[in-house]
Backbone as numpy.savetxt, mean C-alpha at the origin, in Angstrom:
# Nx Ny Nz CAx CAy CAz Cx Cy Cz
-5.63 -14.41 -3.07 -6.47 -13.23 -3.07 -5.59 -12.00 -3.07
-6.20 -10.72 -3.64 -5.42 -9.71 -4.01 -6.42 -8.65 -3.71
-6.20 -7.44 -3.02 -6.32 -6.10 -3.24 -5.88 -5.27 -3.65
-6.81 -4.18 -4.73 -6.08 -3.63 -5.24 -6.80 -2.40 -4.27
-6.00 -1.27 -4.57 -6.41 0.18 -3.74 -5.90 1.20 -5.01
-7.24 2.08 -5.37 -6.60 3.15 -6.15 -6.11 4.10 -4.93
-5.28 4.58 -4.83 -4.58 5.68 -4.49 -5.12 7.38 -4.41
-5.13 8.08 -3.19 -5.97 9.44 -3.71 -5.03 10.03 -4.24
-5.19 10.99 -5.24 -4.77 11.66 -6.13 -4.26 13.12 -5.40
-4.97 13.64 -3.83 -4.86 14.43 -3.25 -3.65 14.21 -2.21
-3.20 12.51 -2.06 -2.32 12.69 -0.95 -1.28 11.89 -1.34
-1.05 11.42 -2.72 0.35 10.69 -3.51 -0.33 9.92 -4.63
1.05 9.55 -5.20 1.10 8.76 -6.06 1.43 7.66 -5.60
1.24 6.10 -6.56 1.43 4.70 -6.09 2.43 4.31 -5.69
3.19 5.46 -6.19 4.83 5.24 -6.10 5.41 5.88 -4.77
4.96 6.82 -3.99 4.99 7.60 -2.90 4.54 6.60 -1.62
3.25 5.65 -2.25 3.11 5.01 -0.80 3.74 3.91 -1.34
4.14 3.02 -2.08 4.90 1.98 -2.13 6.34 2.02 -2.05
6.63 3.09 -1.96 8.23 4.12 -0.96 7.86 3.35 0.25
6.57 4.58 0.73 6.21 4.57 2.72 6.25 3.30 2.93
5.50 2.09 2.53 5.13 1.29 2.91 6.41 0.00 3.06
7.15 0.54 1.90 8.81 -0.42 1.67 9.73 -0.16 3.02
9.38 1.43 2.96 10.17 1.68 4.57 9.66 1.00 5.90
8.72 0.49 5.91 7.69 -0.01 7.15 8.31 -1.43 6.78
8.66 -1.99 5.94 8.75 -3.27 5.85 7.46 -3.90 5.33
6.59 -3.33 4.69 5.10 -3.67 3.69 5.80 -3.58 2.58
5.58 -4.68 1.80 6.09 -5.11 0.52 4.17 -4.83 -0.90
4.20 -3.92 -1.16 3.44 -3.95 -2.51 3.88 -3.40 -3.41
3.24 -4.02 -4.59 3.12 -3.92 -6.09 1.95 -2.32 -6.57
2.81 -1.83 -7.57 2.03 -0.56 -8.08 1.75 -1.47 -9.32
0.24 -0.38 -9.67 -0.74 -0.95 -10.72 -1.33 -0.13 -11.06
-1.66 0.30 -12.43 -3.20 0.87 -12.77 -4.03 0.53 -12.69
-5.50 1.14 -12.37 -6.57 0.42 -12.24 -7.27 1.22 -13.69
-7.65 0.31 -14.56 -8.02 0.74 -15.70 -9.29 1.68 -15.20
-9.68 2.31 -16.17 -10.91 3.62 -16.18 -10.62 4.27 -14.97
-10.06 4.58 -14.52 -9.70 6.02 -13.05 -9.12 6.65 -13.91
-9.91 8.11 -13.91 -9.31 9.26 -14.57 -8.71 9.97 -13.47
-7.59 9.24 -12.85 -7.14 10.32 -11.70 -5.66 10.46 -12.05
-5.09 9.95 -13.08 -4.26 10.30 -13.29 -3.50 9.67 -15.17
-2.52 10.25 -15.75 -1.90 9.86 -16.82 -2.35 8.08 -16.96
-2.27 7.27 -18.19 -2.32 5.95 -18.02 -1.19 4.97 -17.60
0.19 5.96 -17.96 1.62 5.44 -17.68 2.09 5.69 -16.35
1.02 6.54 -15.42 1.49 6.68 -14.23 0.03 5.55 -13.21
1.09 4.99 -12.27 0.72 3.67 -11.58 -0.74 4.34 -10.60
-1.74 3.98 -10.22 -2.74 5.26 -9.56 -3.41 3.87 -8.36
-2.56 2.61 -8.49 -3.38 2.22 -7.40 -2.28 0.88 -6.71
-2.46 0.33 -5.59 -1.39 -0.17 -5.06 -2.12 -1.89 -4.95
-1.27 -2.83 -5.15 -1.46 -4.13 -4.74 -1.34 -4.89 -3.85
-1.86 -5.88 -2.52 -1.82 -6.45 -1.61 -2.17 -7.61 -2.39
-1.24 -8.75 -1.90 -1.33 -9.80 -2.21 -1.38 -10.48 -0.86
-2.25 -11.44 -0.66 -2.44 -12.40 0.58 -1.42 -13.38 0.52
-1.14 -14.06 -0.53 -0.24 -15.51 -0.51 1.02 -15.44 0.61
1.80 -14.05 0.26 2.98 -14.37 0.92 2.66 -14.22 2.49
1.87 -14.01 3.01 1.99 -13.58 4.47 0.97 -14.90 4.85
-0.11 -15.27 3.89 -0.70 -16.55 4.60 0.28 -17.65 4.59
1.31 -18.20 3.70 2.16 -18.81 3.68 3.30 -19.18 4.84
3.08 -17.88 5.66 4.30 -18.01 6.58 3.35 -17.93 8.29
2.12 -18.37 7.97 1.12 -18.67 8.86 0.57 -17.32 9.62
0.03 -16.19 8.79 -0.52 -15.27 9.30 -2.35 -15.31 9.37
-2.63 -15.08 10.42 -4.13 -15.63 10.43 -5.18 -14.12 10.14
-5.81 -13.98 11.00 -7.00 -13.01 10.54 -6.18 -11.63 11.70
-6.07 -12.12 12.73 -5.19 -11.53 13.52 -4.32 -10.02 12.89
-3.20 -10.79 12.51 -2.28 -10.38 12.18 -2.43 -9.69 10.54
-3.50 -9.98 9.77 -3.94 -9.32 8.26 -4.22 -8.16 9.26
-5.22 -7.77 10.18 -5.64 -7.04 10.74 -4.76 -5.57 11.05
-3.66 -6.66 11.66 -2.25 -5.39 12.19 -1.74 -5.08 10.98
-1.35 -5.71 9.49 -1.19 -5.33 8.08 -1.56 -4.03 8.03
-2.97 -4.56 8.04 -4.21 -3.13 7.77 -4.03 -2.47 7.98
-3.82 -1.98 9.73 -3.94 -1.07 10.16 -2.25 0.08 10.08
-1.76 -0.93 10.18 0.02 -0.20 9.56 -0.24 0.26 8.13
-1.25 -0.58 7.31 -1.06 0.23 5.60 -1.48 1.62 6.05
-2.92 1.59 6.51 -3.95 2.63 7.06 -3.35 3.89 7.15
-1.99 3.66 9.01 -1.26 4.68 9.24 -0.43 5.21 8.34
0.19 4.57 7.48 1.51 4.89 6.40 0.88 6.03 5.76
-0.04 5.68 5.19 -1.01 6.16 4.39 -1.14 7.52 4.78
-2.26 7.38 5.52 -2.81 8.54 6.11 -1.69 9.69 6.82
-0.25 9.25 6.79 0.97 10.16 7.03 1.84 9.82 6.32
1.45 10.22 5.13 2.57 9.92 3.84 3.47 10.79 4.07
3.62 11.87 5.01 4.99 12.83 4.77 5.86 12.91 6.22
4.94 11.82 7.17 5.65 11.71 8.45 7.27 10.62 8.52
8.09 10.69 8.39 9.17 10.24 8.48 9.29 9.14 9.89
8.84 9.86 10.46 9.03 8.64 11.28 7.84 7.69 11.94
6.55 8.08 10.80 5.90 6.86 11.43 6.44 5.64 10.21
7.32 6.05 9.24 7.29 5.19 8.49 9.02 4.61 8.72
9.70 4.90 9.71 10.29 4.11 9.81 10.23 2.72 10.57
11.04 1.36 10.51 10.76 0.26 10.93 10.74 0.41 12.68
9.62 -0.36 12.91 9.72 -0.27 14.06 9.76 -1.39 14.75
């Protein structure tokens, strides 16, 4: 299973939170999501979560949860430096 997330156009690009999120130690994939006019077609406007690798290494509902909520924060302080370092 996969989520995709378009990206707001008001607070980065796919490439800005898949920076934040690399620094946290969150590993995603940038993507277009076809028909979003929120940005160029060559520029990436939405981000990928893939389930396999983290169910694989026995993460339950639990722990997707704490995922979440770390994408959530990254996110929502794309220009804070240090919530996005590893902690």
């Amino acid at each position: 299973m996969s989520l995709l997330h378009q990206t707001d156009p008001e607070i980065s690009h796919a490439l800005d939170v898949e920076e934040a999120l690399s620094k946290k130690g969150i590993v995603v994939n940038r993507n277009t999501i076809p028909f979003a006019d929120t940005h160029l077609p060559r520029i990436a406007n939405g981000i990928r979560l893939g389930t396999p690798a983290v169910t694989s290494r026995g993460f339950g509902a639990e722990e997707m949860k704490h995922i979440a909520s770390l994408v959530v924060k990254v996110i929502t302080n794309i220009g804070d430096l240090d919530i996005q370092e590893v902690s």
